[in-house]
TIMI-35683 format. One record per residue (C-alpha): z, y, x; residue number from 1; residue in one letter. Coordinates in steps of 0.02 Angstrom, whole numbers, plus 32768, in hexadecimal, padded with zeros to 4 digits. Example, Ala and Ser with C-alpha at 12.3 -4.5 7.8 and 13.67 -1.06 7.14 Angstrom:
% residues 2
+------+-------+------+-----+------+
:   up : north : east :  nr : rest :
+------+-------+------+-----+------+
: 8186 :  7F1F : 8267 :   1 :    a :
: 8165 :  7FCB : 82AC :   2 :    s :
+------+-------+------+-----+------+
//
This chain:
% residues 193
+------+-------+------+-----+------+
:   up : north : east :  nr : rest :
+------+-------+------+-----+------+
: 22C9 :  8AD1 : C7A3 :   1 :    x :
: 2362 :  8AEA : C811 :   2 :    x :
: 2392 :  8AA0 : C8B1 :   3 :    x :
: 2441 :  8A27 : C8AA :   4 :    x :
: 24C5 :  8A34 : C92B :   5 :    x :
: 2483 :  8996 : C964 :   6 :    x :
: 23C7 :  89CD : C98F :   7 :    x :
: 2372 :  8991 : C8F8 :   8 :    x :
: 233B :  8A02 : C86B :   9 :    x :
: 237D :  8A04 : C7C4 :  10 :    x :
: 2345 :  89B7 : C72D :  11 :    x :
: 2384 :  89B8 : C679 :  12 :    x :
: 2343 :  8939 : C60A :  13 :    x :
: 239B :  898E : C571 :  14 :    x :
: 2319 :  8A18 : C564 :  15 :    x :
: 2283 :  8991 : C575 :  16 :    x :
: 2263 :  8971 : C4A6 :  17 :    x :
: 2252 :  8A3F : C4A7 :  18 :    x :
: 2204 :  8A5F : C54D :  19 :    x :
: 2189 :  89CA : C554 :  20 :    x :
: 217B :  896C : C49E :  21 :    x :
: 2103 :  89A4 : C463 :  22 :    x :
: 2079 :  89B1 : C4FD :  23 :    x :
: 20B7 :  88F7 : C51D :  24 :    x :
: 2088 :  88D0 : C46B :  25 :    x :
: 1FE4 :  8939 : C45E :  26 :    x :
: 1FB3 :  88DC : C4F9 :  27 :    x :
: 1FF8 :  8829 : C4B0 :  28 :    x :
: 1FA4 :  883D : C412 :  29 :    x :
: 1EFD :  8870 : C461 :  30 :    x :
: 1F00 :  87D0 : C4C5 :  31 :    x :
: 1F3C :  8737 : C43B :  32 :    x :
: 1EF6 :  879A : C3A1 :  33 :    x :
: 1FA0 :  8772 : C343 :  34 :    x :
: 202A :  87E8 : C316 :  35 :    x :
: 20B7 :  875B : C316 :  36 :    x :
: 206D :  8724 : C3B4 :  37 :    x :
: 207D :  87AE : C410 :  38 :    x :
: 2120 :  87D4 : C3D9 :  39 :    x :
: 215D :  8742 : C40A :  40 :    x :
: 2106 :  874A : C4B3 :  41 :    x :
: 2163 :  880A : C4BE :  42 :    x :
: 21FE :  87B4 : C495 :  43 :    x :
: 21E8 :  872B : C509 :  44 :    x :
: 21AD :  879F : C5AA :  45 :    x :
: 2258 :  8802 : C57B :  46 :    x :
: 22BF :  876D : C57E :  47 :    x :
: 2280 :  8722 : C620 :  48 :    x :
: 2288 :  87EC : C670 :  49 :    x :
: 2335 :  87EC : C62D :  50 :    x :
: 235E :  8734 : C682 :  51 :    x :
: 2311 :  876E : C734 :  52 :    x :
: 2337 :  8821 : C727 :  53 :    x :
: 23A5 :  87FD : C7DA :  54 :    x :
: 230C :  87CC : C835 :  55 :    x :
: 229F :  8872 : C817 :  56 :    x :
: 2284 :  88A4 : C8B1 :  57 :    x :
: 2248 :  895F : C883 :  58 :    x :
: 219D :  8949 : C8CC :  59 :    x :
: 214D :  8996 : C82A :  60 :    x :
: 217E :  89D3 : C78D :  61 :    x :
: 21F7 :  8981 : C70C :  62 :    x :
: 213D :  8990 : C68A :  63 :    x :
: 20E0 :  8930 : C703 :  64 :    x :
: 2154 :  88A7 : C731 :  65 :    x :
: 2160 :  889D : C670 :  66 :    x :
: 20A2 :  8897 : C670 :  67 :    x :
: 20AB :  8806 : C6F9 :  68 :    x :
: 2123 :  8799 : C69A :  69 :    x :
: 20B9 :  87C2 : C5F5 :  70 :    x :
: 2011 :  878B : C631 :  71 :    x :
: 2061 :  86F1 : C66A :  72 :    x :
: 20B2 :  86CD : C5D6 :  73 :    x :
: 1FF4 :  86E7 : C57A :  74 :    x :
: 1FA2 :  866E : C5FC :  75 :    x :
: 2031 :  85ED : C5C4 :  76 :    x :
: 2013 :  8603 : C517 :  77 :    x :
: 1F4D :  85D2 : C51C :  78 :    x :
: 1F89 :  8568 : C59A :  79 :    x :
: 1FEA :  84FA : C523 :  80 :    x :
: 1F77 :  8507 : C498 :  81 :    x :
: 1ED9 :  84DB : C4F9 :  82 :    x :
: 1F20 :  8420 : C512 :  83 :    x :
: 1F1D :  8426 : C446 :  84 :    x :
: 1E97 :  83C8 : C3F3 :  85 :    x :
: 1DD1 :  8411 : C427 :  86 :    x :
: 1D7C :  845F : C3A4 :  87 :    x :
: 1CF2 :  83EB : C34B :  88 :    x :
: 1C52 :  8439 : C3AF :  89 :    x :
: 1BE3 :  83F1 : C32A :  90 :    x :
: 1C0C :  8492 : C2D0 :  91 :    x :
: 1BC9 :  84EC : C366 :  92 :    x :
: 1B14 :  8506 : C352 :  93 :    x :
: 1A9F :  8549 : C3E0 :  94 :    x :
: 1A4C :  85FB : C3C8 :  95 :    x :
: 19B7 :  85A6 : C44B :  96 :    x :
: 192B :  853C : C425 :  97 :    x :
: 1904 :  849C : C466 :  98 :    x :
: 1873 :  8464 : C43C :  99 :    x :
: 17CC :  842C : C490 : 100 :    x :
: 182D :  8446 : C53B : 101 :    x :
: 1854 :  8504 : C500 : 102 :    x :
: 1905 :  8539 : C54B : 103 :    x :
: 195D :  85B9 : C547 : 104 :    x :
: 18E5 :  8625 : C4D0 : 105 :    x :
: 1955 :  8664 : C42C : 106 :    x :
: 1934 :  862C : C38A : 107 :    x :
: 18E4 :  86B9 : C32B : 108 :    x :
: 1968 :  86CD : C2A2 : 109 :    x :
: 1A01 :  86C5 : C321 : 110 :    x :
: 19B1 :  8733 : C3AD : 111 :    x :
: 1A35 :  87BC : C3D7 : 112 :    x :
: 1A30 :  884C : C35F : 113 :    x :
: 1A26 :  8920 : C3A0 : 114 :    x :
: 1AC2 :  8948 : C3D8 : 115 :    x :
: 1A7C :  89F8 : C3F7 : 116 :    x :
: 1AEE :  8A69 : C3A1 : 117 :    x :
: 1B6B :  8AEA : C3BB : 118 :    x :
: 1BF0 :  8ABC : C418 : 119 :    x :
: 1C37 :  8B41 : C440 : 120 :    x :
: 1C8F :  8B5E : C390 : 121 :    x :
: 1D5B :  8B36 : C3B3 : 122 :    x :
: 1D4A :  8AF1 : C2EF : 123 :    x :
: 1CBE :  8A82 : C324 : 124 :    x :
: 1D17 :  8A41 : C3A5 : 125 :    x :
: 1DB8 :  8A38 : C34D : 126 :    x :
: 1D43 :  89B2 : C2DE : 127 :    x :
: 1CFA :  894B : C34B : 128 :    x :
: 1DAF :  8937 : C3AB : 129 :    x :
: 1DDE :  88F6 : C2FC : 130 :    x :
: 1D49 :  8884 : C2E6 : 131 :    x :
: 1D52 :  8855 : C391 : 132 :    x :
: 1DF2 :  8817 : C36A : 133 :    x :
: 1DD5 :  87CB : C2C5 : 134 :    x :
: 1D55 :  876E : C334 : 135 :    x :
: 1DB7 :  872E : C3C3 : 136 :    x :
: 1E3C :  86F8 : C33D : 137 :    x :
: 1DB5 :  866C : C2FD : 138 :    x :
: 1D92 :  8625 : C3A6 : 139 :    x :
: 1DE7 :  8578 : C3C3 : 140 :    x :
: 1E64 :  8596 : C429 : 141 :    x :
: 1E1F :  8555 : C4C4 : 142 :    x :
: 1D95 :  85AF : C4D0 : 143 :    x :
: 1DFB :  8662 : C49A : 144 :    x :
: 1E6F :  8625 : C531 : 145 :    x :
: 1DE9 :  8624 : C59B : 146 :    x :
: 1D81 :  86A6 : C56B : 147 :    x :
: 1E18 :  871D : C560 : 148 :    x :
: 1E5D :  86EB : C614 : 149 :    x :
: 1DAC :  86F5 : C669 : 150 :    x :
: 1D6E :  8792 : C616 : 151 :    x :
: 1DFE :  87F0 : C5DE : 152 :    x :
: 1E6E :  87BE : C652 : 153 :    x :
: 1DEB :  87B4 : C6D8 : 154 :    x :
: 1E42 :  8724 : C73F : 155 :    x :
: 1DEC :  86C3 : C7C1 : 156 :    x :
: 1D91 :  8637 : C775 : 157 :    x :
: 1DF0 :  85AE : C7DD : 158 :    x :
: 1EA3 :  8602 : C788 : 159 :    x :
: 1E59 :  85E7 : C6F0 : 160 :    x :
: 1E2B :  852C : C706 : 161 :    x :
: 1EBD :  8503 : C735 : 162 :    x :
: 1F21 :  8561 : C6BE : 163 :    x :
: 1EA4 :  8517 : C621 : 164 :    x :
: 1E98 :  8475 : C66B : 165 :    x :
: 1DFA :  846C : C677 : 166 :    x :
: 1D58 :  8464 : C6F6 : 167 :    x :
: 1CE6 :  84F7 : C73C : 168 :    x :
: 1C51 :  84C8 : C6DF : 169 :    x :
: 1CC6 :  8492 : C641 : 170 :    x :
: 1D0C :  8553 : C64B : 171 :    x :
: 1C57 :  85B3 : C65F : 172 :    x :
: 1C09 :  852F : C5CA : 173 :    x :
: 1CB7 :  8555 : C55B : 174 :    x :
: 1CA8 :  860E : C583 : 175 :    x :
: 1BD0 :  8618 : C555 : 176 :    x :
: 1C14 :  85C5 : C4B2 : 177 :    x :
: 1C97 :  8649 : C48C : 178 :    x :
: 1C1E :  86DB : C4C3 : 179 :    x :
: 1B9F :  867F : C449 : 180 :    x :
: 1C1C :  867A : C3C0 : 181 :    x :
: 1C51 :  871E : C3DB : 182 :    x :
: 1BB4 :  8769 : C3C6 : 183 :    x :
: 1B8F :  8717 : C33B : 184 :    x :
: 1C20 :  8755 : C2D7 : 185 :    x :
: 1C16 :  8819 : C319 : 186 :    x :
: 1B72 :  8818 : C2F8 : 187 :    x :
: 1BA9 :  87CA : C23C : 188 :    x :
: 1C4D :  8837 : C236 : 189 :    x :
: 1C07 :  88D2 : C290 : 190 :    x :
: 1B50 :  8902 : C278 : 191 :    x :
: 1B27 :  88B0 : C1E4 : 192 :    x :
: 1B62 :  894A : C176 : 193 :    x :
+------+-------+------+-----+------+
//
């Protein structure tokens, strides 16, 4: 990146799609769990870079400027579909019994399978990326907003209340479901082979 005349450095959004696509999209896509959605969120980052490309200041790289405008553009989007209708929680159904004033002891048949295995296998990991996915993909939306903007994204939790709309304990009871429901389907998807 070259200096200007004027002091600030140079930046040329016509070699973005080749320079930066496709690290955008990988990162897009590993965040909404949808190829049109992430292309349109790549699409969308580009067009508000190419709108505001006279106020980059040069502090860091054109890629993580990019990156900036992308992860806000992913907080808007679960943003905008958490304030769609909840998911039905009567199809949620606790792994912990709750009987005889027994909490928080798992119920035999739902108690967390071995995850003891080889992990260090790039093709292993290559499948449970894709399962993880597969998984995320059949959260509701409000709780993949959450649990992908707390964990992945590793915001504060008070960024994202207020970007979900939602309360502190709301967030850490939406994001125990999500774990929960997560599990559930790697251990479905993944280990049951």
């Amino acid at each position: 990146m070259e200096s200007r005349l004027d002091g600030k450095p140079k930046i040329n959004p016509e070699e973005w799609v080749n320079n930066y696509g496709d690290y955008l999209y990988n990162y897009a896509y590993t965040r909404v769990s949808s190829k049109e959605t992430a292309e349109d969120l790549v699409q969308e980052t580009f067009i508000s870079g190419l709108k505001s490309v006279s106020s980059f200041r040069g502090d860091s790289t054109a890629l993580t400027w990019l990156m900036s405008i992308l992860k806000r553009k992913i907080i808007d989007y679960y943003r905008k579909k958490s304030t769609k209708k909840e998911h039905n929680l009567s199809s949620f159904s606790s792994p912990f019994q709750d009987e005889e004033g027994i909490k928080g002891h798992w119920i035999l048949e739902r108690a967390p399978k071995d995850w003891q295995r080889e992990s260090n296998s790039p093709l292993r990991e290559e499948e449970f990326n894709r399962i993880m996915e597969i998984c995320l993909a059949g959260l509701p939306a409000k709780w993949r907003g959450v649990f992908v903007l707390k964990v992945m994204e590793e915001l504060e939790t008070s960024e994202v209340c207020k970007e979900m709309g939602c309360t502190s304990s709301n967030l850490w009871v939406i994001l125990h479901r999500a774990r929960l429901k997560l599990r559930e389907c790697i251990e479905n998807n993944w280990l049951n082979e």
